[in-house]
N, C-alpha and C positions, 0 to 999 in steps of 0.2 A: 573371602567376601566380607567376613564380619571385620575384618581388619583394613579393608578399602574404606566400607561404607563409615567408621570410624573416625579417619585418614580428612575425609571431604565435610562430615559433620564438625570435626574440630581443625576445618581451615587449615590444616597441615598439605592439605591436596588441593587442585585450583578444579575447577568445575570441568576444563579442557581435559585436563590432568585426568579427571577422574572415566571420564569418557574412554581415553584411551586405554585405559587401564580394563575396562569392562570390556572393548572390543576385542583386546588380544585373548582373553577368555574367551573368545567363539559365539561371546551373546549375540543373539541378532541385534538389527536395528532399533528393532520394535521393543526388545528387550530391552537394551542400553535405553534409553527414551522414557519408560516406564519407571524403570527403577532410577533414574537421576529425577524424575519428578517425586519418587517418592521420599528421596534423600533431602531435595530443595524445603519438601515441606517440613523435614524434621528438623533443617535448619532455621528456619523460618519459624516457628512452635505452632500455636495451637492453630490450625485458620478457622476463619471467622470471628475472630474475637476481637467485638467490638472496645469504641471506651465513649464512654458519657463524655460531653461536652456542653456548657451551658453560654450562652451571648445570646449574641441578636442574630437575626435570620442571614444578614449579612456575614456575619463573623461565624455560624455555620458554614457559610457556602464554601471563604475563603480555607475554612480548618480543614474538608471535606474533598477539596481540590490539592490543598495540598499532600495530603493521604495519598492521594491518588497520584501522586508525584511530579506532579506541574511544577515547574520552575518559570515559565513564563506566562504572562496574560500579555496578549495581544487586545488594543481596544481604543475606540476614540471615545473617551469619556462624557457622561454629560450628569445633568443635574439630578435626576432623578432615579439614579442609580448611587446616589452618595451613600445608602447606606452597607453596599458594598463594599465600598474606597475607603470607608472609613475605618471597615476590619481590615482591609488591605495593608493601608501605610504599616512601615517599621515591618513589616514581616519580612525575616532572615532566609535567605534561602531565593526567595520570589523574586522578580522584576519585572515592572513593568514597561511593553515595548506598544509606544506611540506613534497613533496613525494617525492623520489630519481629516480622512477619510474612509468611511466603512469599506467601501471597495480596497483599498489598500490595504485595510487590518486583515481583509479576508489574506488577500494574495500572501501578506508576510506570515500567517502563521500555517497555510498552505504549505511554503513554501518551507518553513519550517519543521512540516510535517515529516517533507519528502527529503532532507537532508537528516534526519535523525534518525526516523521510524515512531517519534515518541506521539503521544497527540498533543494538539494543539487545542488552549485554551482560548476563547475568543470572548471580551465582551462590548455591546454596542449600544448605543444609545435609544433605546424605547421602539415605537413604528417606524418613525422616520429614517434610522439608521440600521432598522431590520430591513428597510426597502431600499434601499441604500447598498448592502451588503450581498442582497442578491443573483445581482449579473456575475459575479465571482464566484459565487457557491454552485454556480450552476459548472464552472469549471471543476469544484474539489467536487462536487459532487459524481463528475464522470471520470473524473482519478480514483474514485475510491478512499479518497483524503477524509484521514479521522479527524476531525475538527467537532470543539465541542463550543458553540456559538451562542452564550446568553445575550441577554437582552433586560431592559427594564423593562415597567409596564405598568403605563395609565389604566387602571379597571376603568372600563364603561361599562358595567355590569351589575353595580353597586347603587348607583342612584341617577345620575344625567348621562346621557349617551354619545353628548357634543361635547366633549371633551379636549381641547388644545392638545396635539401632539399623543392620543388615544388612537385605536383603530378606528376607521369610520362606523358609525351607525351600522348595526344588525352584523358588524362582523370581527373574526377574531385577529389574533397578531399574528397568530400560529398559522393562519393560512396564507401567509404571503411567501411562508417559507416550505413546505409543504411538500412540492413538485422534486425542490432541489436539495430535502435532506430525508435521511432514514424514517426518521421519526420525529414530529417536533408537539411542543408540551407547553400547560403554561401551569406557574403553578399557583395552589390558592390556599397554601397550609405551612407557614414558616417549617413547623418540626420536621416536615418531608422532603426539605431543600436536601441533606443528606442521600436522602433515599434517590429522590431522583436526578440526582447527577452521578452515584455509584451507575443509575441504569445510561444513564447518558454515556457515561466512557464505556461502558459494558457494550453498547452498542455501535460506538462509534468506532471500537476497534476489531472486532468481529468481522469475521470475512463474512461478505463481501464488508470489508469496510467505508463510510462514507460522514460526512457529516450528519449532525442530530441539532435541534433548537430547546431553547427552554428560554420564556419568557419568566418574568417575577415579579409581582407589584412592588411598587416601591415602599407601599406599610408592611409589606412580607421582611424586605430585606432590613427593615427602619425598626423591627416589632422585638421587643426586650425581653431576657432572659428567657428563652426558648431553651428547651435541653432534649437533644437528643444523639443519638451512636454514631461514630465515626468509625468509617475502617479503613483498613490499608488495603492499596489496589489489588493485592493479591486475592483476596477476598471477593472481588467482584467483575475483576477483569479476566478473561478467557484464554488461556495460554491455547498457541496456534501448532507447536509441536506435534502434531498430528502422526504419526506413522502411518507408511502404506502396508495393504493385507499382502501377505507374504505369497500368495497365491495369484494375487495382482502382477506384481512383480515380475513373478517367475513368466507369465503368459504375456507382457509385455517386451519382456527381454526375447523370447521365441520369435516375436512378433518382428525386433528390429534384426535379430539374425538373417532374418530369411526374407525380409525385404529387400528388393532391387534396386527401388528408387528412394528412398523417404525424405522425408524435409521435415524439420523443426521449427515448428512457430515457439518463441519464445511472450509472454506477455511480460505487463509489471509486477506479477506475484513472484519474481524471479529476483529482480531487485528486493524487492521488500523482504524476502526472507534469506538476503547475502546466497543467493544459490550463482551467482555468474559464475564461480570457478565450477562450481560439477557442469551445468549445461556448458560448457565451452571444455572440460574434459571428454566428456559425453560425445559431444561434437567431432573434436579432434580423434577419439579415441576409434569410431566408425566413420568419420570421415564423411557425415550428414551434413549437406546442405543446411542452410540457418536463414529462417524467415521473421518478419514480426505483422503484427496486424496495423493497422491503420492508425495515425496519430500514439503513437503509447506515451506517458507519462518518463518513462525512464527508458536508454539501450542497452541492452542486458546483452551485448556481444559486440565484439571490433568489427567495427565500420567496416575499415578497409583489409579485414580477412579475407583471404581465398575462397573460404566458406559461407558468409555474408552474401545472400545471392538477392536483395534487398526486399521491399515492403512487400506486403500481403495482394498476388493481385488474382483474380480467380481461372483467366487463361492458362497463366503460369502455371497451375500446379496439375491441371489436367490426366500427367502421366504419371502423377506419384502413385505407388502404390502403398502406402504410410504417410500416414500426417500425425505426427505428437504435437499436442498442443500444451504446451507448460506455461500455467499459470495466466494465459489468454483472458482476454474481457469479452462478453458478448461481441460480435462484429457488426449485428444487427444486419437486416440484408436486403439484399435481391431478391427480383422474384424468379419464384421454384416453378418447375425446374431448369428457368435457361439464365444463366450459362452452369454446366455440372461444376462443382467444386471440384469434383474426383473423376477418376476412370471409374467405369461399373469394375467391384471389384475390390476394389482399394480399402481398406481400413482406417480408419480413424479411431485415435484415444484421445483421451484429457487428462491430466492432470492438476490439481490444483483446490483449493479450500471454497473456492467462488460457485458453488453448486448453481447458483442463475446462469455462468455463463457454460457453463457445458449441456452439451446436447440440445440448445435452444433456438442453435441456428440451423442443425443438422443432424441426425441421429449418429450415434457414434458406436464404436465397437468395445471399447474398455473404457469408465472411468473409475479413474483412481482419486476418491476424494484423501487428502493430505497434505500436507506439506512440503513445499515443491524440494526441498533441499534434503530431507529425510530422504522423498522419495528417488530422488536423482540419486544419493548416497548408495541404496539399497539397488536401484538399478545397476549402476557403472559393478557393483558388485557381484551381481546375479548373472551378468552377460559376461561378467572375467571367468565366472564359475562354470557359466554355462557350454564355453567356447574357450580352445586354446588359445595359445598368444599366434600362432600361427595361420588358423581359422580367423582369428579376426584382423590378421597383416592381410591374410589372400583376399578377404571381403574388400574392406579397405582399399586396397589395390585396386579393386577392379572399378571404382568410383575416383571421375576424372576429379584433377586436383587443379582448378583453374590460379594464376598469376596472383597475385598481391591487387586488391583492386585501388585503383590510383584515380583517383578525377583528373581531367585534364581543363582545365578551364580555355574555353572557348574565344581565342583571339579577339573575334568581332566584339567581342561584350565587355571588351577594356577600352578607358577612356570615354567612357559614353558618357553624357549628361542627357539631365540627372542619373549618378549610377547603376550598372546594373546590379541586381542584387545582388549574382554570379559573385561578380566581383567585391565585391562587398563584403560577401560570406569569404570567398577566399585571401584575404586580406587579414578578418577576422582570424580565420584558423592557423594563419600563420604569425599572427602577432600577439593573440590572446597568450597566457598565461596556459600550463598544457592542463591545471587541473581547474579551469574556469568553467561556472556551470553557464550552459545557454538556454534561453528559452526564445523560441521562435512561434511570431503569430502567423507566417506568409503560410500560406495554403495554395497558392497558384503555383509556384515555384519550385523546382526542384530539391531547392534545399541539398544540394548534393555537395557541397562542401563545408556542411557543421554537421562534423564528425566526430563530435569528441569524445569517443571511446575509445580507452587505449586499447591496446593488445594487451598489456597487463591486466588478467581478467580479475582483480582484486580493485581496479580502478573501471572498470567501463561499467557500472552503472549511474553515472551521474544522471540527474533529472533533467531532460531537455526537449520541451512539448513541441508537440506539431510537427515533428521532421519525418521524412518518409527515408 
């Protein structure tokens, strides 16, 4: 062991490397997980340790973002935010990406979020472009999209209350944005721009994650020789590695043995922590139906699998007697009790780090707060251990294996003017590029031919909203 952990602290081992290397020694999951975080930090040295910085409030925020490992700001710029721009220019590393409009900067660094995992920096111009910014956030806000959205900021607080392009009279900035982020701040102490934007990404990335606000005055950002501590993300961003309890596990895996019918809702916490290849092992491995809930952010399984038995509807599941829900968002709902989600009878778990959205639409039988890809890891494990390869071909077996599912597009709806959508989509699907991402606003529609998840489960989580 003293020659592994050695091996990974002097770079001679790759972090995969080292993983594997602890498994074949019998460590658990929980094990392996534990001890590669305690290796990281001793590669990493001392944590917490700051370093003094001295500028302007501005040239804080920008030193302070960059720590935090921002390579982009997303932002339509204005005037009264220069003494941000000002520590900005000439910084190596950074770039900034231009929006003509705050609804637009939301969506691109949105969308940036969900192609990378990393968060997105955002900054906008004062009220007006915080009201502005909005109707967008109210989208990242129900993706769970980390986005960290500043803002400048007229004080009306100070001396006159009518202020050009300030909040209006008797109210603040911070409340416009409110409804549709985690937490939103304004600040009124240069030395603490540091401080609160460490809690700003701190929060924005934490499950359940979602956007956060922080407004600034503009004497905050403009105000000279200010010194205070800078640190590196590591230090105040929350690693999601979570393990499941070993006992969890084991009483989950019982659960899918001895079930007859189950179905798998998958959510976005499934993309977001690369877990598509174990839930689609998993899947294939018992031979589980594959659901998703309503609208998700990402598809975390092939469209047109066998096993794809498609959106969340509450008739449909009636006869299950297991419902796993990995990594699900609130569904929000009907009223209780008609129509039943379940047979009386039936079970239900969760899995997933988003403690709001389990058990809050319906009481459940096991949850597993973690990490959906740990825990899929440590499951597909625990049911191989638990069950021969023969026990789980005979279960298997006895669960129909329905065709490749194919859309067939519907004759009447070609050639139509103005087009039908039908056809539209299916056009789309045949001529796009196979690794183009889609996003869809139709909500009337079937949507049944933007499908692009491959069957290569290392490629089917692309981001593609609104499709059922």
């Amino acid at each position: 062991m003293r020659e592994l952990m050695n091996s990974f602290i002097e770079h001679r081992l790759s972090r995969r490397g080292f993983c594997q290397a602890l498994a074949a020694m019998s460590i658990s999951v929980s094990g392996v997980a534990s001890i590669v975080r305690a290796a990281e930090a001793a590669v990493n040295g001392v944590a917490g340790a700051g370093r003094p910085f001295t500028g302007t409030g501005g040239a804080l925020m920008v030193e302070q973002m960059k720590a935090a490992g921002v390579r982009y700001l997303f932002t339509n710029p204005g005037s009264f935010e220069v003494g941000f721009f000002d520590a900005f220019l000439d910084q190596p590393g950074v770039n900034l990406i231009l929006g003509l409009h705050e609804g637009i900067v939301i969506s691109m660094a949105d969308g940036y979020h969900k192609v990378s995992g990393e968060p997105a920096f955002v900054n906008v111009h004062v009220i007006a472009g915080t009201a502005q910014s909005v109707g967008q956030l109210y989208n990242s806000s129900r993706d769970g999209s980390a986005l960290i959205v500043t803002a400048g900021l007229l004080d009306h607080e100070i001396n006159d209350d009518e202020i050009l392009l300030a909040p209006r009279p008797g109210f603040n900035q911070k409340d416009v944005t409110q409804q549709f982020t985690k937490i939103s701040w304004e600040s009124r102490d240069a030395t603490g721009l540091p401080s609160m934007l460490r809690r700003a990404f701190k929060v924005a990335t934490t499950s359940p994650g979602g956007p956060v606000y922080l407004a600034i005055p503009n004497y905050i950002l403009e105000e000279k020789n200010v010194t205070a501590d800078i640190y590196d993300r590591s230090a105040f961003m929350i690693p999601d590695d979570i393990p499941p309890g070993e006992d969890d596990i084991l009483a989950l895996a019982e659960f899918l043995l001895n079930a007859k019918n189950p179905v798998l809702f998958l959510g976005d916490e499934v993309h977001k922590a690369h877990a598509q290849p174990e839930a689609f092992e998993l899947a294939e491995l018992l031979r589980i139906p594959v659901s998703e809930f309503l609208l998700p952010a990402f598809h975390c399984f092939p469209r047109h699998h066998s096993l794809f038995v498609g959106p969340y509807f509450l008739r449909a599941n009636q006869d299950r007697d297991l419902v796993l829900n990995i990594g699900v968002t609130d569904l929000g709902g009907g009223p209780i009790p008609q129509p039943p989600r379940l047979a009386a009878g039936a079970k239900e778990v969760y899995i997933g780090l988003n403690t709001n959205a389990i058990g809050s639409e319906r009481p459940f039988n096991l949850a597993i707060v973690a990490n959906v890809k740990l825990a899929l890891q440590a499951l597909f494990e625990a049911i191989k251990s638990a069950a021969t390869k023969d026990r789980i071909s005979k279960m298997a077996s006895l669960r129909s294996k329905p065709e490749r599912r194919t859309p067939q597009i519907n004759n009447a709806r070609l050639g139509m003017s103005p087009i039908h959508p039908d056809e539209l989509a299916w056009v789309m699907e045949q001529e796009l590029d196979k690794d183009a991402i889609l996003v869809s606003e139709s909500f009337s529609r079937s949507n049944l031919f933007l499908t692009r998840a491959s069957v290569n489960t290392k490629r089917c989580g692309f981001p593609i909203l609104g499709l059922d």
